[in-house]
C-alpha positions in Angstrom: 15.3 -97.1 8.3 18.2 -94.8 9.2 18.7 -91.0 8.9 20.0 -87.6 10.7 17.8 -87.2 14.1 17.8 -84.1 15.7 17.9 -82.2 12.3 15.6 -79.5 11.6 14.0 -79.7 8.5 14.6 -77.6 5.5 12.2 -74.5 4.4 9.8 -75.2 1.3 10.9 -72.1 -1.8 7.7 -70.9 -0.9 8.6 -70.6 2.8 11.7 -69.4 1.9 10.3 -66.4 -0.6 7.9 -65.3 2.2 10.7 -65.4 4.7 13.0 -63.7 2.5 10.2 -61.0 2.1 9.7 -60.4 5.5 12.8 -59.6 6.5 13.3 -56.9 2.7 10.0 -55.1 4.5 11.0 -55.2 7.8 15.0 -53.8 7.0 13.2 -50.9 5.0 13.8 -47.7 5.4 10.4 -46.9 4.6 7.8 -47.6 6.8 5.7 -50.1 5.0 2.4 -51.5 7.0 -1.1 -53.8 6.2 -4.6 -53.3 7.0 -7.4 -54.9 6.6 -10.0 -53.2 4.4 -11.6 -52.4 7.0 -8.1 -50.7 8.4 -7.0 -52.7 11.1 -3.2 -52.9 10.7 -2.4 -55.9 10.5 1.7 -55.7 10.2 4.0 -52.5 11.8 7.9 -53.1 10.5 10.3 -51.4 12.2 10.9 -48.4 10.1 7.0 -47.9 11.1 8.2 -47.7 14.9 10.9 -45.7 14.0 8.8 -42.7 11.8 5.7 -43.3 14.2 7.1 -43.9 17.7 5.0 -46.6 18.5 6.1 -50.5 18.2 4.6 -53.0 16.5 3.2 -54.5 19.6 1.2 -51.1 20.3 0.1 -50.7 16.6 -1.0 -54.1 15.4 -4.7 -54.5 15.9 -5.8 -50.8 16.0 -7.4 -48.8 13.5 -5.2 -47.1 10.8 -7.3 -44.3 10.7 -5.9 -43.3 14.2 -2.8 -42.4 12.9 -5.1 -39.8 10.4 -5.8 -36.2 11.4 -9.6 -35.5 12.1 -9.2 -33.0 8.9 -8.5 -36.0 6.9 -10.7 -38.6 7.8 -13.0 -38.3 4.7 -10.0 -38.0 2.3 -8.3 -41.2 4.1 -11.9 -43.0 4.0 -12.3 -42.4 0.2 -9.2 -43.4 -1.0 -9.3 -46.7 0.6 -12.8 -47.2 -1.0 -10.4 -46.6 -4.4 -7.9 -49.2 -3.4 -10.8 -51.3 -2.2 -12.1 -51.5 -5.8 -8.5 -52.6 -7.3 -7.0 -48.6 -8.0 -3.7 -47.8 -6.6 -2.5 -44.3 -5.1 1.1 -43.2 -6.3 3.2 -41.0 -4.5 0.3 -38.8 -2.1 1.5 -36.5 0.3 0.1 -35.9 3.0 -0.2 -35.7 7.1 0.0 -38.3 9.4 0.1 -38.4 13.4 2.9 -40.1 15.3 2.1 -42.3 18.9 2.1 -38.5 20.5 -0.4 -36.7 18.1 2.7 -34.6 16.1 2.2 -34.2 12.7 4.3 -35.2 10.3 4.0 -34.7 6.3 4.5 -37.9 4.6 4.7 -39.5 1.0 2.8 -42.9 0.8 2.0 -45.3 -2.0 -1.3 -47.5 -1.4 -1.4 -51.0 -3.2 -4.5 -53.6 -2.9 -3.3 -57.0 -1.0 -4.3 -59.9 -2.9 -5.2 -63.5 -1.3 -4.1 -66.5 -3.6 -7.7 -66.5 -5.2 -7.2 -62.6 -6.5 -10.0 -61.3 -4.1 -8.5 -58.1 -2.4 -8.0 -58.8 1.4 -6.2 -56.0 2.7 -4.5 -52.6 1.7 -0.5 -51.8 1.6 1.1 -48.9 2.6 4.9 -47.4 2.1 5.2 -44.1 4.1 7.8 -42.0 3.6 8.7 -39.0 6.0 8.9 -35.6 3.7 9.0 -33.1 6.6 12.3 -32.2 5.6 12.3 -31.9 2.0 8.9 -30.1 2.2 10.2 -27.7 4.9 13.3 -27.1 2.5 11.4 -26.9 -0.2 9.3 -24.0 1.9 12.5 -22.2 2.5 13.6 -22.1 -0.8 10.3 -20.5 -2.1 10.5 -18.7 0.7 13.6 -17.2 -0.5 12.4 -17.1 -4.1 9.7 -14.9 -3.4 12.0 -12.7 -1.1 14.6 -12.4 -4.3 11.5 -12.0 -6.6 10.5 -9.1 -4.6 13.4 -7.1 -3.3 13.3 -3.4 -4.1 17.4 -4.3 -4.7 18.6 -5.9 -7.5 19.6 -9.3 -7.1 21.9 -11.3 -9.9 23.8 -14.8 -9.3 26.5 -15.5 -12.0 29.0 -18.3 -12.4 32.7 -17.7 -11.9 33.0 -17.0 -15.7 30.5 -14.1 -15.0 27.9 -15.5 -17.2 24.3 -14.6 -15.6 22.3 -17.5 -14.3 19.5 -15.4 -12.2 18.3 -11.7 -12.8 14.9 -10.8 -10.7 12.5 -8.1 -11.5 14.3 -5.3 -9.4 17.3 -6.0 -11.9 15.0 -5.4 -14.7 13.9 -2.2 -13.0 17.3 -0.7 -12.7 19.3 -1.9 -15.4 16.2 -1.9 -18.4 16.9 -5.2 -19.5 14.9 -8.3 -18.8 15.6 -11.6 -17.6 15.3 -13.0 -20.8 17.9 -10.7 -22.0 20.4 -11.1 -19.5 20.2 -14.8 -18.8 23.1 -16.6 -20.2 24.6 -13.4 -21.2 28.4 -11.8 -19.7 27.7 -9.7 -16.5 30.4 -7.6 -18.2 27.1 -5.9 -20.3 26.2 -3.8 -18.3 29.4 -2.7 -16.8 31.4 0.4 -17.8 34.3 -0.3 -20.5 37.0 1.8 -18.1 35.4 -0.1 -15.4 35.8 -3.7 -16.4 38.8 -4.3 -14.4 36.5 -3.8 -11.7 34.8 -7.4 -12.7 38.4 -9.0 -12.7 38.9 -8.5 -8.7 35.4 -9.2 -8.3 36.1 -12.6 -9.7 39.4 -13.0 -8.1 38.0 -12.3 -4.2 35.0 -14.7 -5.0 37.2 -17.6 -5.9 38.9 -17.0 -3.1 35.8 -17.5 -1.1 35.7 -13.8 0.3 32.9 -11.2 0.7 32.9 -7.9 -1.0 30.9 -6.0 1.2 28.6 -2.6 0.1 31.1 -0.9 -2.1 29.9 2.1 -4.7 30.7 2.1 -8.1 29.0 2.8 -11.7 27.1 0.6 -14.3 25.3 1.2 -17.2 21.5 1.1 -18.0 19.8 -0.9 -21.7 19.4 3.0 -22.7 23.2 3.2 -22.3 22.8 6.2 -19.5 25.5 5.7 -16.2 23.9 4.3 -13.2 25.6 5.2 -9.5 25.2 1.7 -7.7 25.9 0.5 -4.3 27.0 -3.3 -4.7 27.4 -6.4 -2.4 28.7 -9.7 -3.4 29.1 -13.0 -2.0 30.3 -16.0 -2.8 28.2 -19.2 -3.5 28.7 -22.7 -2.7 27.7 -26.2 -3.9 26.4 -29.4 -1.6 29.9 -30.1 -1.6 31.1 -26.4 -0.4 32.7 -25.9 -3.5 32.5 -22.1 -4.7 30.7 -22.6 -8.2 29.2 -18.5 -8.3 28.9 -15.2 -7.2 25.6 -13.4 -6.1 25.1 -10.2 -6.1 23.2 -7.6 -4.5 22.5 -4.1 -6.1 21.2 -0.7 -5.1 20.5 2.0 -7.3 21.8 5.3 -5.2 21.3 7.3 -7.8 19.1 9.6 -5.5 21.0 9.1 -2.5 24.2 10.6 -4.2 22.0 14.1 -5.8 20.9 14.1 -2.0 24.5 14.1 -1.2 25.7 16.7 -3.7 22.0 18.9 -2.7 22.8 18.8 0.7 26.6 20.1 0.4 25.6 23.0 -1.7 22.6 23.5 0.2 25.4 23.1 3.5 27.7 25.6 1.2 24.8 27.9 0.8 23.8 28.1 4.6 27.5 28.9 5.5 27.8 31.9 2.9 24.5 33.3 4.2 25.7 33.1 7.5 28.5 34.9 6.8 26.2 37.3 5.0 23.9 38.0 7.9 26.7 38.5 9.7 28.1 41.3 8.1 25.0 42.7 7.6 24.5 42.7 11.3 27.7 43.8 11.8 27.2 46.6 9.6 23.9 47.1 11.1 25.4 47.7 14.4 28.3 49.9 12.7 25.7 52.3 11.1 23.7 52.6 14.5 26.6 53.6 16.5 28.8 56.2 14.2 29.3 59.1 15.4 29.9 58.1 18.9 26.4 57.0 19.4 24.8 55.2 22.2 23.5 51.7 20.7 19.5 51.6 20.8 19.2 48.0 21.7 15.7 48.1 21.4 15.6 49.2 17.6 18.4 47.3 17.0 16.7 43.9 17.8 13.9 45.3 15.6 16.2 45.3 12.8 17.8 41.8 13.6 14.1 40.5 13.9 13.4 42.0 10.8 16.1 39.5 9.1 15.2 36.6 11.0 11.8 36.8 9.4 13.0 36.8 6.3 15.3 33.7 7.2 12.2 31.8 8.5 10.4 32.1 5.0 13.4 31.0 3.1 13.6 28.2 5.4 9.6 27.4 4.4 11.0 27.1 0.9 14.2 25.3 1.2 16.4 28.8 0.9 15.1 28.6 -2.8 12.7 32.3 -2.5 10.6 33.9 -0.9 6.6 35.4 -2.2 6.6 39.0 -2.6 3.0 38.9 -0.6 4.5 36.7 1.9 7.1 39.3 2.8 5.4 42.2 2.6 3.0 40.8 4.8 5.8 39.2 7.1 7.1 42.7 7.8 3.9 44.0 8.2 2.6 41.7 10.8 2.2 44.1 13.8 0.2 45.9 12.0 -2.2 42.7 10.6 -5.0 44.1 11.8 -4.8 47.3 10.0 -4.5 45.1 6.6 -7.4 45.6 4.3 -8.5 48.3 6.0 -6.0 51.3 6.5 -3.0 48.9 4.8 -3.6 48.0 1.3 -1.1 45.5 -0.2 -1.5 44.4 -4.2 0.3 43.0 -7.3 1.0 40.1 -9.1 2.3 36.8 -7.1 6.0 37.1 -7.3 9.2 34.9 -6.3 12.1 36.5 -5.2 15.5 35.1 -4.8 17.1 35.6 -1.2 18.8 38.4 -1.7 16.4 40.7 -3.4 14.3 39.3 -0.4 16.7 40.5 1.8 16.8 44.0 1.0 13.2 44.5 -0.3 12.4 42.9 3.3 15.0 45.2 5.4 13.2 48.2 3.6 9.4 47.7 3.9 10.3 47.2 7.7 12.3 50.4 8.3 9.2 52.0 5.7 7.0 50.2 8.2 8.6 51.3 11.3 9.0 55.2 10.2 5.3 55.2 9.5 4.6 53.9 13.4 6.7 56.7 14.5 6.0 59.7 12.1 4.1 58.5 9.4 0.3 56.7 8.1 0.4 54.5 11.1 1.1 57.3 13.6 -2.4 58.2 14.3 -6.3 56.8 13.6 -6.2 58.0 10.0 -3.3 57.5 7.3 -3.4 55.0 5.2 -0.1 53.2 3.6 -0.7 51.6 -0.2 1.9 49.2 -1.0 2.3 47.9 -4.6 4.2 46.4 -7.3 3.8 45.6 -10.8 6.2 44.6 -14.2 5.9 45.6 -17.6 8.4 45.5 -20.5 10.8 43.5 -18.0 10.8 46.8 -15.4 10.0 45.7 -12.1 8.5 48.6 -9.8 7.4 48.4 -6.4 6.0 51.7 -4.0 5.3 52.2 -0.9 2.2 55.5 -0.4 1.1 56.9 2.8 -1.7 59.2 2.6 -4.2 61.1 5.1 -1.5 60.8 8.3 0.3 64.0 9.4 1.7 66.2 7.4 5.5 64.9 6.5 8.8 67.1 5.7 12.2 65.7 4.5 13.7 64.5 7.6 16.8 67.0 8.8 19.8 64.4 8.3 19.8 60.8 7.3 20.2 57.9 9.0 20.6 54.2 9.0 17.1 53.8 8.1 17.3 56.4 5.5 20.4 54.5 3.9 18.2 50.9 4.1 15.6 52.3 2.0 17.6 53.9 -0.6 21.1 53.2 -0.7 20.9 49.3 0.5 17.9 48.5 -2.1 19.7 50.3 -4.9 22.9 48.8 -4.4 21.8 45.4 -3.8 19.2 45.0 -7.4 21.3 46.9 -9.5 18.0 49.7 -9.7 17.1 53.6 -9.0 14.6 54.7 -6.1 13.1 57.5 -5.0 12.2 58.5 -1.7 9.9 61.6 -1.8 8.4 63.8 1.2 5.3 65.3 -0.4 3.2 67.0 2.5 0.4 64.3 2.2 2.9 61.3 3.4 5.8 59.6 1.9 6.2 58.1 -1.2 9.3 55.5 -1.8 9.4 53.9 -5.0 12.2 51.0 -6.5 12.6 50.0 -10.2 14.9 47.3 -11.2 15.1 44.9 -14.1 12.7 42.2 -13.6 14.9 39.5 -13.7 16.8 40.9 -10.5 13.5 40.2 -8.5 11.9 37.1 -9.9 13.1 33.9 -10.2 10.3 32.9 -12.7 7.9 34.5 -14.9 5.0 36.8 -12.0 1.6 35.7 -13.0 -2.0 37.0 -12.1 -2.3 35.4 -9.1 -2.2 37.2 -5.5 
């Protein structure tokens, strides 16, 4: 008998299939292992060592369920009772624990192992790590939810302009909703003298630039102009190819009234600057002609007398000021005497600032002559100070009664021309300034409209 000595003998086919097996699970990528039912692994291939950080050698012989957060014991328990009764789990994500106690989330299949006989010996698992695509996945809702809710509106288009995203901020501002704009020309809502505008947009996109916050004008479902602060980028494949254009966009509409408030209001202030400075100037001229020593004292009277005024146009945005209010304003050294020896009384009144200027300027020098020779002279006048309208005549007076005995004065003087001449001049109305023995009487009638800037009501 002769033959080859030495030789090694050939595999069986079934040898050869298990062999052949062995080494397709152990060059997987995904890490594929086998417990007992009980869940003692009984194989670890190298994708296992790879996702878990623990070899084979480490692995083989403990208890799967070390590899299971505490959390998910029960979970892992039951399922295995299911694949222990002949069921198979598809695709389950979940959390596993690598050889240092990380977490990781993971996709695995569970298959029952069948002996020869078709009795179920074992359990199979294929593990696949998911932490990235779940954390992307996170992001990207993340970032959903971000676009869902910005207060700005935010559209992505392709480089033909055709919409592809519109979120509820963009159905806010522009009045039309996603449904409406999706698959429709971004050139919709954009001005007809302005659709050049969409032609560079398009142009500096494809060549992969940035427009940043520029300002321009679109136009609203109701097909009223919208002012528009817009920001667009380009955006780019897997590949970094530029396939669209996103774009952010702020309704200024607000911002820009602000704008135009604030330089008329800015416009206003620097007119009535220039105002009160004449009139200070002037104040000063009247209180020095003749040669006249300056009376500083009275003359910061008079400049306090204005600033007052300016304070309560401030409290109303330089729009008016309330009759009451100013009458009362100029009357505030004497706010004790209010109710009692000073009567004040008429309907509730808003007047624009300059027939607040000179109504003001007059009840203080009114107020002022009283303190010297008038009602508030001594313990017992009394000063009534009214207004009323009727037939679109505005009238205002100003009565002192029980003080001492009054008498035109002998020549007139600044304050003299502040409650006559100024207030006349200035509304466009008559007065009369009397000297009756019992206290003076000063009295203005205008057109009502000269006084108010709305219709007076009951109130006080």
């Amino acid at each position: 008998m002769h033959g080859k000595t030495g030789a090694p003998s050939a595999l069986s086919l079934p040898d050869q299939s298990a062999a052949y097996l062995a080494a397709i699970v152990n060059a997987s990528a995904d890490a594929i292992l086998g417990t007992s039912l009980d869940g003692e692994i009984k194989s670890w291939n190298a994708a296992c060592e790879r996702l878990f950080g623990a070899s084979a050698t480490d692995m083989v012989g403990r208890s799967v369920f070390d590899m299971v957060p505490r959390e998910l014991l029960a979970e892992e328990k039951a399922l295995r009772e299911r694949i222990a009764a002949g069921d198979s789990i598809e695709i389950l994500e979940t959390v596993r624990l690598t050889k240092d106690g990380r977490p990781i989330e993971v996709a695995i299949t569970l298959s029952p192992i069948y002996a020869p006989a078709g009795e179920i010996i074992g359990i199979s698992s294929i593990i696949r790590d998911i932490s990235r695509a779940k954390q992307a996945e996170r992001s990207a809702a993340m970032l959903a939810a971000i676009v869902a809710s910005s207060s700005d509106g935010v559209v992505s288009k392709t480089l033909e302009g055709v919409v592809t995203s519109w979120n509820r901020s963009a159905e806010r501002i522009f009045g039309y909703s996603e449904a409406e704009m999706l698959n429709e020309s971004i050139r919709r809502i954009i001005p007809p003298e302005r659709q050049i505008e969409e032609d560079r947009i398009l142009a500096t996109v494809v060549a992969g630039e940035v427009i940043d916050s520029f300002e321009t004008v679109r136009v609203r479902k109701d097909g009223t102009p919208i002012d528009v602060s817009v920001t667009v980028s380009p955006v780019r494949d897997s590949a970094g190819r530029i396939v669209g254009a996103s774009k952010i966009v702020r309704d200024i509409t607000e911002t820009r009234q602000t704008k135009q408030q604030l330089h008329v209001l800015l416009a206003e202030v620097n007119h009535r600057s220039k105002n009160l400075l004449s009139l200070v100037q002037a104040i000063a001229r009247q209180m020095t002609r003749h040669g006249q020593q300056l009376d500083l004292e009275r003359f910061l009277e008079r400049l306090q007398a204005i600033a007052s005024n300016q304070d309560l146009l401030i409290q109303n945005d330089w729009r008016f000021i309330r009759l009451s209010d100013l009458v009362r304003s100029q009357l505030r050294s004497f706010s004790d005497l209010i109710g009692s020896r000073i009567s004040i009384t008429g309907p509730y009144l808003e007047l624009p600032p300059e027939a607040a200027q000179s109504i003001g300027m007059a009840v203080h020098e009114l107020a002022t002559n009283a303190a010297k020779y008038g009602a508030l002279s001594d313990d017992h006048g009394r000063i009534d100070v009214s207004w009323a309208s009727e037939g679109g005549i505005f009238r205002m007076s100003w009565v002192e009664t029980g003080g001492p005995t009054v008498s035109p004065p002998a020549r007139s003087g600044f304050g003299s021309r502040v409650i006559s001449d100024m207030v006349r001049l200035s509304l466009d109305g008559t007065v009369d300034v009397l000297f009756p023995p019992e206290g003076l009487r000063w009295q203005i009638a205008c057109q009502l409209e000269r006084v108010s800037r709305g219709r007076p009501d009951a109130r006080q």
